[in-house]
C-alpha positions in Angstrom: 18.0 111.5 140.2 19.7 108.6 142.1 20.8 107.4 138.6 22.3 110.4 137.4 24.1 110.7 140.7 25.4 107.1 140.7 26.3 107.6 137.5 28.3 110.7 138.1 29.9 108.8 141.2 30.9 106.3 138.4 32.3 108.5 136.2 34.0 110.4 139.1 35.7 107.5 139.9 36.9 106.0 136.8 38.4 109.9 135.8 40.6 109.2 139.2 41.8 106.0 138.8 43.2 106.7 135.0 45.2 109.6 136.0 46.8 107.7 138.8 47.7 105.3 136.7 50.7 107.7 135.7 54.2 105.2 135.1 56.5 105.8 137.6 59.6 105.8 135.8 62.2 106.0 139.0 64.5 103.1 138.9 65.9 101.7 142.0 69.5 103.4 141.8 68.5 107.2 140.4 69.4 108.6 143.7 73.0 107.3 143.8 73.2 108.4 140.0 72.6 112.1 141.5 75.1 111.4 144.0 77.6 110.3 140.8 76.8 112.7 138.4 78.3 115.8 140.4 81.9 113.4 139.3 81.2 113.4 135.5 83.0 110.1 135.3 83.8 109.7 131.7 85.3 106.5 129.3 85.2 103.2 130.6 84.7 104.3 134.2 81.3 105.6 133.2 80.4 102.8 131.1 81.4 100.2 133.5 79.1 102.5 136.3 76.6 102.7 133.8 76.6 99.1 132.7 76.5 98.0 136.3 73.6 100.3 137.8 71.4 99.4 135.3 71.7 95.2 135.4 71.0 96.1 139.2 67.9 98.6 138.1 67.1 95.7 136.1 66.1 93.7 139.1 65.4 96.7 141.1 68.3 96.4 143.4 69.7 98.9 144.9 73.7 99.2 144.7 73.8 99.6 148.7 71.8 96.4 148.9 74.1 94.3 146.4 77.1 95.5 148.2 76.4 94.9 151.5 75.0 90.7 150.4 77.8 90.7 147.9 80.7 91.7 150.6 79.3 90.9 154.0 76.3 88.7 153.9 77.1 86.1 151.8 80.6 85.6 154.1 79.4 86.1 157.2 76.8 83.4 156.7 79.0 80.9 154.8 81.9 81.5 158.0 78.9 81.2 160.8 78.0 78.3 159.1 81.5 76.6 159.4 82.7 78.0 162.5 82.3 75.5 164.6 84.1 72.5 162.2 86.9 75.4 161.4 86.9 76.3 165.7 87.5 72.0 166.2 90.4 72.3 163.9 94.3 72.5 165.4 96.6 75.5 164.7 98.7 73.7 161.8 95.1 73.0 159.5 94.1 77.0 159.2 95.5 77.0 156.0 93.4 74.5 155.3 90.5 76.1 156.8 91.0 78.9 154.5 91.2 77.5 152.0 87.8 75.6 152.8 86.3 78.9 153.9 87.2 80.3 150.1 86.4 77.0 148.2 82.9 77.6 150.0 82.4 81.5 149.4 83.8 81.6 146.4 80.9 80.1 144.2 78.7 81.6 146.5 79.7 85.3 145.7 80.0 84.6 142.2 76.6 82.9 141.2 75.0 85.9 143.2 76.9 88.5 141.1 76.1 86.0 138.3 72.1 86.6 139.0 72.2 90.5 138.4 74.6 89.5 134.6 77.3 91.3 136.5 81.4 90.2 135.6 84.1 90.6 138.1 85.6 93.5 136.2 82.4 95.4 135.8 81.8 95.3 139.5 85.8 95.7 140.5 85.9 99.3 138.0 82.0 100.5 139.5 83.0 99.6 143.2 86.2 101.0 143.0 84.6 104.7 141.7 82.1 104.5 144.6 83.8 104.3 147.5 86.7 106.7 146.4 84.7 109.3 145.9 84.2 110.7 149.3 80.3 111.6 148.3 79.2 108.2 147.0 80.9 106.3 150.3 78.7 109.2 152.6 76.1 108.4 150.5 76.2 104.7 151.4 77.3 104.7 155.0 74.2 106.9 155.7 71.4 105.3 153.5 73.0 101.6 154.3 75.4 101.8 157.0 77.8 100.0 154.7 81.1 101.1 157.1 83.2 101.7 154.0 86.2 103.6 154.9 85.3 107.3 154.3 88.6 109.6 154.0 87.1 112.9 155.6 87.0 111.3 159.2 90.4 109.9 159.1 92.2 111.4 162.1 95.4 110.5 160.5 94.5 112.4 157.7 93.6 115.2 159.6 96.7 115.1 161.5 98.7 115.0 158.6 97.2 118.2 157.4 98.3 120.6 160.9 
């Protein structure tokens, strides 16, 4: 009896875990694609979205994640680091300091968009589709408090329209 029971136990259990063993096909960016998709971008601005959600699904990365790094992070660390030499320098070396400052970000920025196999352009076209379209830039102010500039709370734009 006790072996028929563990042995039922045994077969209980192994039944369970194969059917949770289901693939979870979800990739890291199918969210903001049901965000796009109400756009039907077509041509090269689909492509260019296309091409670059899925080298950032490819290393499950969200697009809010790469944006914020890619624009703020990746700066703000590389001017905290230098602030200091840059606050020592006199008013007539700021160009210079700029010029330092984007001699440092530069390859910084690049060799991170580099990681993902993402060009300038590709990322330029997909960004530029994202935060014009006023449900994309909701999208990722609210899931990543990105700040982008969202063109429904603009009290000029509200003004203007009185």
């Amino acid at each position: 009896m006790i072996k028929n029971i563990a042995l039922i136990g045994g077969w209980s259990i192994l039944i369970l875990s194969c059917s949770q063993k289901k693939e979870n096909n979800t990739k890291a960016n199918d969210e903001l694609r049901s965000v796009i998709a109400k756009y039907k971008p077509t041509g090269d601005t689909l492509n260019y979205v296309n091409s670059f959600l899925k080298k950032l699904d490819d290393k499950n990365t969200e697009a809010g994640i790469f944006i914020n790094k890619y624009e703020y992070q990746i700066e703000d660390s590389c001017y905290k680091a230098n602030k200091k030499r840059w606050d020592s320098m006199s008013v007539h070396q700021n160009e210079t300091a700029r010029e330092s400052f984007d001699s440092i970000i530069t390859p910084q920025v690049k060799k991170y968009r580099e990681h993902f196999g993402i060009n300038f352009d590709e990322y330029a076209i997909a960004r530029e589709f994202l935060v014009s379209r006023n449900s994309t830039v909701k999208y990722l102010n609210k899931k990543y408090k990105l700040g982008l500039w969202d063109p429904t709370l603009d009290p000029v734009t509200e003004d203007q329209q009185k």
